[in-house]
N, C-alpha and C positions, 0 to 999 in steps of 0.2 A: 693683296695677294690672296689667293682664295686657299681655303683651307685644304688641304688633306684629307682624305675621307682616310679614316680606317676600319677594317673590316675584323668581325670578331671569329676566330677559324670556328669551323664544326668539331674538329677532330684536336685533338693537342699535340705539340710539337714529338714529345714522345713517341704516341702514337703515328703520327707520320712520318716520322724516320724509322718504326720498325718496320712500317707499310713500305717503304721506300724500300729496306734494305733486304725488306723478301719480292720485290718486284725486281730489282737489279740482278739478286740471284738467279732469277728465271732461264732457263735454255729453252721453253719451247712456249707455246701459244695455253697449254694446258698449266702450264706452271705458273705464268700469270694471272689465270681466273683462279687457281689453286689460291693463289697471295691476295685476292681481293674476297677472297670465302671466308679465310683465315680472319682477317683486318677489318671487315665492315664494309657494307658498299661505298659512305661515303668518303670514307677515309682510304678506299682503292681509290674513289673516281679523281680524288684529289692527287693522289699517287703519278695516275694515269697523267693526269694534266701536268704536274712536276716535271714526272724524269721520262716518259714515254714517248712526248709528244713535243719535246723541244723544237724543232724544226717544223710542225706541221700541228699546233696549236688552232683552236676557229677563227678565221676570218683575221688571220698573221698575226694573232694575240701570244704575245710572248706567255711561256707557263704560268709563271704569279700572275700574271693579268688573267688567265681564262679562270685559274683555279681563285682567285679574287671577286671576278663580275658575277660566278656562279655563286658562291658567298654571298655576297650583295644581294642576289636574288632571293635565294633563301630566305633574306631575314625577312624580306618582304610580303612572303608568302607565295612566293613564285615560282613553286616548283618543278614545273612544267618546264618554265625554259631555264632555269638552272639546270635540269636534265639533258636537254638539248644540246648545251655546252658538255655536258660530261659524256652524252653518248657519242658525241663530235670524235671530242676524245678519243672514247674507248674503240670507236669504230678506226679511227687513223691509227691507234695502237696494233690490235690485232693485224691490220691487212699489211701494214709495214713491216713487222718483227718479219725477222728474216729467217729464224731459225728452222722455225716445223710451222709455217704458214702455207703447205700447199700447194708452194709454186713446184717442186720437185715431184707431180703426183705419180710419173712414173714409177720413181723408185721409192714409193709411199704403197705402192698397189699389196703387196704382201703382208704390211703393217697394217694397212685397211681391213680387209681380206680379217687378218687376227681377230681386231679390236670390234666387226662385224661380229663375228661369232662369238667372242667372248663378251660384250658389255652393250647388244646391242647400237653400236655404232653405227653412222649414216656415212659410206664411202665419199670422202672430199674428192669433189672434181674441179674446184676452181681455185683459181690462186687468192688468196686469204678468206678462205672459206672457213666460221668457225666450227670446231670442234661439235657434234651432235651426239648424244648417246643417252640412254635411258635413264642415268643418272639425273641429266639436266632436264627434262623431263618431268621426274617425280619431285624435280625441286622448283620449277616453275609449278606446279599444281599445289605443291607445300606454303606456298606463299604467297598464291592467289586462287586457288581452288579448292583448298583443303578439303572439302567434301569430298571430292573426285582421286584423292589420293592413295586410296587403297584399291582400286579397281586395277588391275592386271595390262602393265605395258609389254605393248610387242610392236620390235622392227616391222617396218612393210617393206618390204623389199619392191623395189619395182624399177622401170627405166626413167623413171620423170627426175628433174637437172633442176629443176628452179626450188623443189620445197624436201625436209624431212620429212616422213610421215610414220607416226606410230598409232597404232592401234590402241583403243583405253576402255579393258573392258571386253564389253560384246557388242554394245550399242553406242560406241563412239571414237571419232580418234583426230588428233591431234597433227596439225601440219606448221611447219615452223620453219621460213623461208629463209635460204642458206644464204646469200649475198644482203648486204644493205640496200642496192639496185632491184631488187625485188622484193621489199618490206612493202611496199605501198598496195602488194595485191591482195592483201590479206583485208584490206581498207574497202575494195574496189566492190571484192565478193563478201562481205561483211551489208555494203550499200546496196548491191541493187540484185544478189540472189535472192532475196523473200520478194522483191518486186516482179522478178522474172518467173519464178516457180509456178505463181497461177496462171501462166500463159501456154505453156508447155507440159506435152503428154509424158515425155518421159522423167524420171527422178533425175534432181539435182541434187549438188549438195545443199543441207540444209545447217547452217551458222547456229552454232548453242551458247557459245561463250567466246569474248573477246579477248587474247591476255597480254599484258603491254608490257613494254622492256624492260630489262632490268640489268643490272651490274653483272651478270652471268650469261645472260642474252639480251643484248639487244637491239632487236627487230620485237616489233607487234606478231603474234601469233593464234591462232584460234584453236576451237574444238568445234567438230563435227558429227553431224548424227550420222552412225554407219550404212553404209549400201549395201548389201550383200550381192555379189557378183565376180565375177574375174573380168580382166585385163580381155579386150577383146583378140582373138585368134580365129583363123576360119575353120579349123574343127570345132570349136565349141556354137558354132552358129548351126542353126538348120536347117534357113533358106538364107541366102547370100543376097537376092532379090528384094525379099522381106526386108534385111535390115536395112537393105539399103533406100528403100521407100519409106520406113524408119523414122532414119535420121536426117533424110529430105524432107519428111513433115517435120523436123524438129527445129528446122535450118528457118522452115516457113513460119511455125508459130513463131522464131526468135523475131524475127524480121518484124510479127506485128506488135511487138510489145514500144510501149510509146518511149519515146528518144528523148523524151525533154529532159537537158539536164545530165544525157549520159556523158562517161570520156569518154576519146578517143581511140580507138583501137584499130590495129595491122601491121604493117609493115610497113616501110620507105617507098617509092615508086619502085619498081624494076632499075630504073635506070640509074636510080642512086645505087642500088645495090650490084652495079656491074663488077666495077673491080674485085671486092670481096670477095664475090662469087666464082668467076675467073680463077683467081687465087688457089679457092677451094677447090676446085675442081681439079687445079692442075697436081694439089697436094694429094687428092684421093686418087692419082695415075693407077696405082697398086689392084687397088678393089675396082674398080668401074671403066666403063670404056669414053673414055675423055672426049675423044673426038664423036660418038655418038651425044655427050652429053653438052659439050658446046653446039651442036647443032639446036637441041632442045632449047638450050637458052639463047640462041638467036632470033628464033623465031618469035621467041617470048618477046625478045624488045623490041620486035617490028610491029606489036599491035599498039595504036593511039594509047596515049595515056590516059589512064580513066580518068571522069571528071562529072558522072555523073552523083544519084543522090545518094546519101549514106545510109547505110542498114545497118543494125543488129548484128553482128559477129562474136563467136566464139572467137576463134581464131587461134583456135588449136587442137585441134578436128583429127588429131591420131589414135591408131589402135590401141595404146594405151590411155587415153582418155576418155573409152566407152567401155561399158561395162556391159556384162552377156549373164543371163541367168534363165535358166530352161530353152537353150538353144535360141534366145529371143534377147537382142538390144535390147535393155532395159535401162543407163543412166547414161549421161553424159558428166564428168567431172570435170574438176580444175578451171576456172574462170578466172582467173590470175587476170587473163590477157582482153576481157569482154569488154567490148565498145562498141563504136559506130566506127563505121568505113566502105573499105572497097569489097564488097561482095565475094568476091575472088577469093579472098582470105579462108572461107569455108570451104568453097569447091577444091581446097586442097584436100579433100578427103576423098575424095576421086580415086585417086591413084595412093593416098598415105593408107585407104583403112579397102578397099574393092578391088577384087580383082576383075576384070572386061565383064563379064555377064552385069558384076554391080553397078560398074561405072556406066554401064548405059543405062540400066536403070534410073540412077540420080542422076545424071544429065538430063535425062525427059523428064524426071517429076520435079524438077527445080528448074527446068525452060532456061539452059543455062546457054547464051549467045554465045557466037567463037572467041569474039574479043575477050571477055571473060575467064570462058573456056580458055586461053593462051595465056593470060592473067597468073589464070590459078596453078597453071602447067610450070610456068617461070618462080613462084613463091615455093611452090613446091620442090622445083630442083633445088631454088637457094636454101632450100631449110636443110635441105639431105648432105648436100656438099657443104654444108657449114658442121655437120655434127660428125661424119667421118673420119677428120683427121683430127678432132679436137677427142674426142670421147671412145679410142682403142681400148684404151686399157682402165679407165674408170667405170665403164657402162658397154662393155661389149655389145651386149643383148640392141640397145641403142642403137649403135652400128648397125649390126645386121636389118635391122628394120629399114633404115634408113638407104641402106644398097638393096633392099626390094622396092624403094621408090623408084629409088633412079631409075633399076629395070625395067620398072613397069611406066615411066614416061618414055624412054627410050622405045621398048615394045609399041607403042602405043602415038608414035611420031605420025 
């Protein structure tokens, strides 16, 4: 009969029952990371795998068995994927707790709203979104950047859904992506932004420091050297023309930077995306004119499915992802989503960021075909009618962008 392995804990039985008995008491998402502060990280992660994650332990590992193998690991010197296991964990903890996780963000808007103003808060718009606030913040820097600790944090406010973003300082800031479903982009634009920057005229972001998860957060997140600029709007532009010849040489230098090696990046075909989109559309009846905007998307799935060669893509080509400073484009932001694909992916900037003078402009300096052209016409309504009825009351401003696309495909049929 083969032996029994036994494992020697990290923490002491003591010690994990007082961890236990401040995690049990927990009511919200913040009272839990509150009891893993208090207790030690490893003596939370172990917590987390005990009493947290009964039912939804890694890869159907009953609790003593997850909170065991990551032991085992440890002694090993493994602590990479002993982590793995506990951030498994800590990630199925938080999105489960059913208390103050989120799912209720309507009636959370007020409490947001507060905790904005008073502690630097990052508004939750998704259902087990963790908690953001400047707090966590100066304590991710305290334990991996301690240089950077005393330089002066501030909220960014802005409409972007996928990352937090604080300001650090004068000359950098800090983005910390709110889902576990979007940790990997901080990896993406980490790999191939210094590859892509000497291809391209205008500023990128440029990657300073890497920071990796931890019992308080964890997702990977970075720092950033700052742009100076605003959120693009067409007052702050000069010529509308201009920018938009712009950022169609920006689309072309993207294109020539070499693909070996890159991921994947865009969307589903259109035609996967039919139902959803339908859906949406019928749920935005209120704001938008439905029946101008199913004709939009019909036309969209009568053009072939593309199947030619793959380019370079941003693939997230909205007004707030370009930046304006002395009435002139100057950066393009956020590469969360950067890969190769369907071309069409950027020509949603047509209609997301130009009003008619610009859009014919970047159509003729980007020799953009009709198929194409109907392509990007179709990603683009599915982006708008997807953000509509998700994003009222977390990101209004979001909305309203989002029903001047549709306008302006519809206009523009």
């Amino acid at each position: 009969m083969a032996q029994e392995k036994s494992y020697t804990p990290v923490a002491s039985y003591d010690q994990l029952k007082e961890a236990e008995t401040a995690i049990n008491n927990a009511t919200t998402v913040d009272d839990i990371r509150e009891a893993t502060r208090q207790h030690g990280s490893k003596v939370g992660y172990k917590a987390f795998c005990y009493l947290l994650t009964g039912k939804m332990t890694p890869e159907g590992m009953k609790p003593e068995e997850a909170a065991a193998s990551a032991a085992a690991l440890e002694a090993k010197g493994q602590d990479e994927a002993a982590q793995e296991i506990y951030m498994t964990a800590w990630n199925q903890a938080c999105s489960t707790h059913t208390v103050n996780d989120g799912a209720n963000l309507r009636e959370e808007k007020e409490d947001n709203q507060q905790q904005t103003a008073v502690n630097g808060t990052q508004v939750r718009m998704h259902q087990g979104e963790i908690e953001i606030d400047i707090a966590l913040v100066r304590q991710l820097l305290t334990e991996q950047f301690p240089h950077l600790v005393e330089k002066t944090i501030t909220l960014v406010q802005s409409t972007g859904t996928v990352n937090a973003i604080y300001r650090l300082g004068d000359d950098l800031y800090v983005r910390l992506p709110r889902l576990a479903k979007w940790a990997d982009s901080v990896n993406r634009e980490w790999q191939w932004l210094p590859r892509i920057a000497p291809h391209v005229s205008l500023t990128i972001p440029q990657p300073v420091a890497r920071g990796k998860p931890t019992i308080f957060y964890p997702y990977p997140w970075a720092i950033y050297r700052w742009i100076e600029g605003a959120s693009y709007q067409d007052d702050l532009i000069s010529n509308e023309r201009q920018a938009a010849h712009d950022l169609a040489n920006f689309i072309l230098e993207l294109r020539r930077v070499n693909m070996q090696g890159a991921p994947h990046g865009g969307r589903a075909p259109l035609p996967e995306l039919d139902t959803v989109t339908r859906s949406a559309i019928k749920a935005s009846h209120e704001v938008i004119d439905t029946v101008a905007a199913l004709e939009v998307w019909t036309r969209a799935l009568q053009v072939p499915a593309w199947n030619g060669k793959p380019v370079w893509i941003h693939g997230d080509l909205l007004k707030s992802n370009l930046l304006v400073h002395a009435g002139q484009l100057c950066a393009v932001i956020d590469f969360g989503g950067v890969g190769i694909g369907d071309p069409a992916a950027d020509i949603v900037a047509a209609w997301a960021v130009f009003n008619q003078e610009g859009r014919d402009v970047f159509r003729q300096a980007l020799g953009v075909d009709d198929d194409t052209w109907y392509r990007a016409r179709g990603y683009a309504l599915h982006q708008s009618v997807l953000i509509i009825p998700y994003y009222p009351e977390t990101n209004p401003h979001f909305v309203t962008m989002a029903k001047r696309i549709v306008n302006e495909l519809i206009a523009t049929r």
